[in-house]
N, C-alpha and C positions, 0 to 999 in steps of 0.2 A: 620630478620632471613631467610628469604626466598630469599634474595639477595645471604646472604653467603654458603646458602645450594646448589644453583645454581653455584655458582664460584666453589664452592670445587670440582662438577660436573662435569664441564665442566674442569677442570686442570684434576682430575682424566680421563677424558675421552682421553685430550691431550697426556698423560704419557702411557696410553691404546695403543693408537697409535703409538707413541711412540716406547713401546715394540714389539706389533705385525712387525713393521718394524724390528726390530731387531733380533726378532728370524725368521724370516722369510731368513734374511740373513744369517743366520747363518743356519738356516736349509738347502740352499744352495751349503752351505760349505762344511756340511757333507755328500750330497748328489754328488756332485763332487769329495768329497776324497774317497767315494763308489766307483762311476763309474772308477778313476783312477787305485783304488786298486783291482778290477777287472780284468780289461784290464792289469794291470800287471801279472796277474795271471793266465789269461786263454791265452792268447796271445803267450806266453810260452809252454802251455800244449800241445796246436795247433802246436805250430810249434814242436814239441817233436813228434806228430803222425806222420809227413812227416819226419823226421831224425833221428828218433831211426832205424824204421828196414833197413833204409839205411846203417848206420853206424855195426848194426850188421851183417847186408849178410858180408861189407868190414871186419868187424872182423873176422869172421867166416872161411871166405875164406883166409883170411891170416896167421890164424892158421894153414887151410888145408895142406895151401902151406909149412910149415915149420916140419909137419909133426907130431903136437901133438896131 
């Protein structure tokens, strides 16, 4: 009894392992499609504070100029 309480144990502990490997990659994963989805997101924002009031003065002034 005490052989097969041991095997079960030690397979249970295998499969333990196992898993921890595999959410461990996969925790990874979502942790990378984090940082990706980020970087897409503020990388954009960023560059919007250096080319919005660029592109507004040119608008602005090109209104001026046409006289509306």
């Amino acid at each position: 009894m005490d052989q097969e309480l041991n095997k079960k144990i030690e397979e249970q502990g295998i499969k333990i392992d196992a898993i921890y490997k595999s959410v461990e990659k996969t925790r990874k994963y979502f942790l990378m499609i984090i940082w990706v989805t980020v970087l897409t997101l503020i990388i954009p924002v960023i560059g919007l504070f250096f080319v919005l009031p660029s592109f507004l003065s040119n608008y602005a002034s090109s209104l001026d100029s046409l006289g509306i």
